[in-house]
C-alpha positions as YAML, in Angstrom:
chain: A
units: angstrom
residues:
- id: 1
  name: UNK
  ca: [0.00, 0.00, 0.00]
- id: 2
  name: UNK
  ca: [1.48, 3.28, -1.06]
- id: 3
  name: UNK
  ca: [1.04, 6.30, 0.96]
- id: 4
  name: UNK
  ca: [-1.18, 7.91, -1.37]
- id: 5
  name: UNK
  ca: [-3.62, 4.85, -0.77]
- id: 6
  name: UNK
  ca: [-2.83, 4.89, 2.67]
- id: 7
  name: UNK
  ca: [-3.93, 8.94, 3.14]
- id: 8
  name: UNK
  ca: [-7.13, 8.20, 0.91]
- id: 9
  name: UNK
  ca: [-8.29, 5.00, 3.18]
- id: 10
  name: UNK
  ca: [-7.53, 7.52, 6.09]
- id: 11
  name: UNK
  ca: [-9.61, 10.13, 5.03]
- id: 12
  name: UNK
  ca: [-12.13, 7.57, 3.66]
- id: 13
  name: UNK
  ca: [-12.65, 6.42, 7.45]
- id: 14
  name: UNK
  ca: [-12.73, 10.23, 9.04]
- id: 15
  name: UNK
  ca: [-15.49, 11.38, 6.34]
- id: 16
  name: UNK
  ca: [-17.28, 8.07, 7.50]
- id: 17
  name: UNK
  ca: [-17.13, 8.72, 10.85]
- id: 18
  name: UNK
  ca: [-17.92, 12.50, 11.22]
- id: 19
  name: UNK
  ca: [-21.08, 11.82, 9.12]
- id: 20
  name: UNK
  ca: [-21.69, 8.80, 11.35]
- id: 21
  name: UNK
  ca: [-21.02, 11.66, 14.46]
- id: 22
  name: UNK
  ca: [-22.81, 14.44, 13.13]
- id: 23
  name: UNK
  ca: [-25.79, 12.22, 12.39]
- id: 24
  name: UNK
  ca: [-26.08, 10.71, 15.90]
- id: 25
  name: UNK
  ca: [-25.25, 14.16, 17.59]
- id: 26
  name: UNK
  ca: [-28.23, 15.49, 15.27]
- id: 27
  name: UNK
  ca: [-30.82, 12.64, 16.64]
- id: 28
  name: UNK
  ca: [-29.38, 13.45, 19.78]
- id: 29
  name: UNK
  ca: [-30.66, 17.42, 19.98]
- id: 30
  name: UNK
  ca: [-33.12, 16.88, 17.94]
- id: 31
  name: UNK
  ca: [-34.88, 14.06, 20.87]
- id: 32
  name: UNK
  ca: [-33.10, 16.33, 23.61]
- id: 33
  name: UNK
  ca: [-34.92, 19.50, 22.96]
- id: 34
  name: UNK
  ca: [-38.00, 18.10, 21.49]
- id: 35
  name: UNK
  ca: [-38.44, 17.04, 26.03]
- id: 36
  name: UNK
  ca: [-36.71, 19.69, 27.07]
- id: 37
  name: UNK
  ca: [-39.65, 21.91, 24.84]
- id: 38
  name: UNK
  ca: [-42.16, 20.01, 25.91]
- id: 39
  name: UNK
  ca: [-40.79, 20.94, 30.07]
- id: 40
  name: UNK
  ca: [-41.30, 24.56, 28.99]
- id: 41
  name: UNK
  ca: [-44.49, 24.02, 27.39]
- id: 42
  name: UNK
  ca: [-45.28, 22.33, 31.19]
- id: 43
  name: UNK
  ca: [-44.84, 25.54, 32.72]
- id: 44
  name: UNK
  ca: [-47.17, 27.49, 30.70]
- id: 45
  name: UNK
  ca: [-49.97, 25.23, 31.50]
- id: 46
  name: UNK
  ca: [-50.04, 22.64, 28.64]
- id: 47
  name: UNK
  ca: [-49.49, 18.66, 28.22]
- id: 48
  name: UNK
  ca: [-50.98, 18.66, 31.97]
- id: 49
  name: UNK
  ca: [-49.54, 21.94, 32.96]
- id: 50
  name: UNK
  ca: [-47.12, 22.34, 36.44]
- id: 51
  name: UNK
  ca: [-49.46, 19.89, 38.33]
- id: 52
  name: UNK
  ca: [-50.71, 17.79, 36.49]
- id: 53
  name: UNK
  ca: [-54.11, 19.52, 36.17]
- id: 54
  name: UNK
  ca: [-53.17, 21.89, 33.37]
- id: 55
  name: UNK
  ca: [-52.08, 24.87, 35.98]
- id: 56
  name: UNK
  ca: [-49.61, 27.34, 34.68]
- id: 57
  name: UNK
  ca: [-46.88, 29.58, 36.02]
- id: 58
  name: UNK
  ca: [-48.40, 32.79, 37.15]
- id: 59
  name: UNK
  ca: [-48.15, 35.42, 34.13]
- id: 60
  name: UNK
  ca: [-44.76, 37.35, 34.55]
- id: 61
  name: UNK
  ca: [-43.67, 35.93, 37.42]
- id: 62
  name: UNK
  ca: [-39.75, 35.40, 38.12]
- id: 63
  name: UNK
  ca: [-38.07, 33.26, 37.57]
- id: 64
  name: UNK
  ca: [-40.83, 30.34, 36.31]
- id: 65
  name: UNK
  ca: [-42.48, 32.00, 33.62]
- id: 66
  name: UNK
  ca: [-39.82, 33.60, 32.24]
- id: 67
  name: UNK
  ca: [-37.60, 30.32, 32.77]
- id: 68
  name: UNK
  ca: [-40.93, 28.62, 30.57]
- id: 69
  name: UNK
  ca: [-40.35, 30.87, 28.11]
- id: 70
  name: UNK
  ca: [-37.00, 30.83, 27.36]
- id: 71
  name: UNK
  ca: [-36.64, 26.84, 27.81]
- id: 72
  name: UNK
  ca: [-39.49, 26.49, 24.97]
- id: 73
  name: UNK
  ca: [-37.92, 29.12, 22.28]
- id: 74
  name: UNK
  ca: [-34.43, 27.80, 23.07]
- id: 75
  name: UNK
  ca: [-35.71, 24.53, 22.60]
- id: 76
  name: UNK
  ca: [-37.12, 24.84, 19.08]
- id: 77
  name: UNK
  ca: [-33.68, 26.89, 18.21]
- id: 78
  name: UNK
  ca: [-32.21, 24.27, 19.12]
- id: 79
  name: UNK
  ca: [-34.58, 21.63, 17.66]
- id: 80
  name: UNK
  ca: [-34.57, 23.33, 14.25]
- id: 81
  name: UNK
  ca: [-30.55, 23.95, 14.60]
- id: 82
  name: UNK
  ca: [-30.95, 28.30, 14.32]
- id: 83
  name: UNK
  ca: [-28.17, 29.46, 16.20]
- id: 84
  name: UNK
  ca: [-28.07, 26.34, 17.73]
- id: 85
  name: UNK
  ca: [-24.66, 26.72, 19.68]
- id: 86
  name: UNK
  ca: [-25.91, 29.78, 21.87]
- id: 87
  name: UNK
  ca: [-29.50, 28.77, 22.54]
- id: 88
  name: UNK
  ca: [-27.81, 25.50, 24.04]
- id: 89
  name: UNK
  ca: [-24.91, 27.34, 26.36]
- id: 90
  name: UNK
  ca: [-28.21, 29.86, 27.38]
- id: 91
  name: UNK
  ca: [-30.14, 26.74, 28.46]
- id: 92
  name: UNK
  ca: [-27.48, 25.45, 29.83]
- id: 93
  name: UNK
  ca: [-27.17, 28.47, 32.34]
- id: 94
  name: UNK
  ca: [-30.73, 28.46, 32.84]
- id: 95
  name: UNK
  ca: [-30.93, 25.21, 34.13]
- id: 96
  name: UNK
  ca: [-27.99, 25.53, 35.97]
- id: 97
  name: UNK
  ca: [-29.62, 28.47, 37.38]
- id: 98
  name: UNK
  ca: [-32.27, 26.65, 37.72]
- id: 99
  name: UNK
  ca: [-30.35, 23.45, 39.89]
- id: 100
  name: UNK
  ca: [-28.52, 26.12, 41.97]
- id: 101
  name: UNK
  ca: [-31.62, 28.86, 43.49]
- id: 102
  name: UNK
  ca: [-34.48, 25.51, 43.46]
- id: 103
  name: UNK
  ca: [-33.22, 22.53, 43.98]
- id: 104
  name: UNK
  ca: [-29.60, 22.36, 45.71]
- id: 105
  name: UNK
  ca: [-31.11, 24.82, 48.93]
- id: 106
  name: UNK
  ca: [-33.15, 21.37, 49.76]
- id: 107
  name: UNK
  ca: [-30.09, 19.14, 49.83]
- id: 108
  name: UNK
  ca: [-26.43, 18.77, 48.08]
- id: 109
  name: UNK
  ca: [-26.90, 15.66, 46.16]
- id: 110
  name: UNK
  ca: [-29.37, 15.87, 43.43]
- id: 111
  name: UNK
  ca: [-30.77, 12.81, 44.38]
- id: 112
  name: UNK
  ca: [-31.83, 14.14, 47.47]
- id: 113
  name: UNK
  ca: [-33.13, 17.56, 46.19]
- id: 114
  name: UNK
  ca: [-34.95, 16.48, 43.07]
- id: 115
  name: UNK
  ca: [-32.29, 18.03, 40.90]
- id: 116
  name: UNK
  ca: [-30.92, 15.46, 38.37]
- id: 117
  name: UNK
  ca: [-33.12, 16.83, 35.66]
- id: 118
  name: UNK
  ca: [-32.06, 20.12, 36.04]
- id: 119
  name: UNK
  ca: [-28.18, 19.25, 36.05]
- id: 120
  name: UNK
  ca: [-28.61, 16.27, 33.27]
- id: 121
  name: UNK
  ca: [-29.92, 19.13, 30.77]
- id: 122
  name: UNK
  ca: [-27.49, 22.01, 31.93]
- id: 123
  name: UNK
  ca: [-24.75, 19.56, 30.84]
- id: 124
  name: UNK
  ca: [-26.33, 17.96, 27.44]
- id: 125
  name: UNK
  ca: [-26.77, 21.76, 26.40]
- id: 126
  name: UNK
  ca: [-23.36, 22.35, 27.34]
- id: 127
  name: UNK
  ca: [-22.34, 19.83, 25.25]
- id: 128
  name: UNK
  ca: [-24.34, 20.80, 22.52]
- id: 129
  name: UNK
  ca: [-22.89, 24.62, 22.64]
- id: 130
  name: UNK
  ca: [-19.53, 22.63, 22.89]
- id: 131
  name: UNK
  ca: [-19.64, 19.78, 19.68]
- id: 132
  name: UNK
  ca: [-22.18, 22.29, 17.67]
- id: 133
  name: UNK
  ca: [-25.66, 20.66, 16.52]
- id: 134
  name: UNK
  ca: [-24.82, 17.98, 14.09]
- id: 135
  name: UNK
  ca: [-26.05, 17.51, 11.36]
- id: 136
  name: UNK
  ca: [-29.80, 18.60, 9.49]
- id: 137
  name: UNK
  ca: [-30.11, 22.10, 10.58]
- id: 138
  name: UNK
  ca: [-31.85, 24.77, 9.38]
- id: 139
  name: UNK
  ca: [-28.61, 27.18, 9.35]
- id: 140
  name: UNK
  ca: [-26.82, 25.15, 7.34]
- id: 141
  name: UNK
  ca: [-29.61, 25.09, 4.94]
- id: 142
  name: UNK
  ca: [-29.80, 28.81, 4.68]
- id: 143
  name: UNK
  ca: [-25.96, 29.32, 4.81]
- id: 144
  name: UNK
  ca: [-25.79, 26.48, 2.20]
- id: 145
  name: UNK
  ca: [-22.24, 25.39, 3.58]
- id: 146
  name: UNK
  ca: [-21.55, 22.76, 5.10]
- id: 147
  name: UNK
  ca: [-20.06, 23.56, 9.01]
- id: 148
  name: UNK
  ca: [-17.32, 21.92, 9.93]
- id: 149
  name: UNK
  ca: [-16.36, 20.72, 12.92]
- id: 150
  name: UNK
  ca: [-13.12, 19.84, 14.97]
- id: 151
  name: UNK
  ca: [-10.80, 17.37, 13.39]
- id: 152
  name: UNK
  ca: [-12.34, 16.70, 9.97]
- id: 153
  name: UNK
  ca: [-11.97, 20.91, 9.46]
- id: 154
  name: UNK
  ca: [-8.06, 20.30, 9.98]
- id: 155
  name: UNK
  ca: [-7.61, 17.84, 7.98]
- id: 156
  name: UNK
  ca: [-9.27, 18.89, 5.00]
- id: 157
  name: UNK
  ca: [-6.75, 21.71, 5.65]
- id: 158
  name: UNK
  ca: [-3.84, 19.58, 5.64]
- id: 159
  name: UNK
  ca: [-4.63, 18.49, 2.21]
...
């Protein structure tokens, strides 16, 4: 095998496994926000509301209605892929905000204070913000490039 052949089996398996990546890390937000939407939807009384009997956050209030609101646009932003990167690292403060004034005052564990949730989503949307929305979004459809990422964008510069 010559290193030609050796540099085009190389690349070969990077292309194959960034698409296999971006795909997976697209299923992955697009499942992740669709719940995390449907939480903010929660707090403005639908799908059974705050209690279970369809009540909403009081109208203005701080920080619940306002948290509603932004978890339910930031989760079709994310959902869609529209600026993508900063809707997830602003949900991921707001959750964290979220973990840190409601649930760690109970207890320090988040077992014990009812806080997984909270912390599980402040660090997926970290994550997202970090490794970018994968693939299928709508800003790459309007941009019409194709956004690369990490190690595939340094290699195709190494070429």
């Amino acid at each position: 095998m010559t290193t030609t052949d050796t540099r085009r089996a190389a690349a070969t398996t990077v292309d194959t496994t960034t698409k296999r990546n971006d795909l997976v890390l697209a299923a992955f937000r697009v499942v992740v926000s669709f719940l995390f939407g449907c939480h903010g939807l929660m707090g403005l009384g639908f799908l059974g509301g705050i209690d279970g009997q369809g009540t909403a956050v009081p109208f203005g209030s701080w920080p619940g209605w306002y948290g509603s609101v932004i978890e339910l646009v930031g989760a079709v932003l994310v959902l869609v892929g529209l600026a993508a990167r900063p809707a997830a690292f602003v949900l991921s403060g707001v959750m964290a905000y979220a973990y840190f004034t409601v649930h760690q005052p109970e207890a320090l564990l988040p077992v014990h204070n009812m806080g997984e949730l909270a912390a599980v989503y402040s660090w997926v949307f970290l994550l997202l913000a970090a490794f970018g929305p994968g693939a299928f979004t709508v800003q790459r459809a309007l941009t019409g490039r194709r956004a690369s990422t990490g190690r595939a964008a340094r290699e195709h510069a190494d070429r």
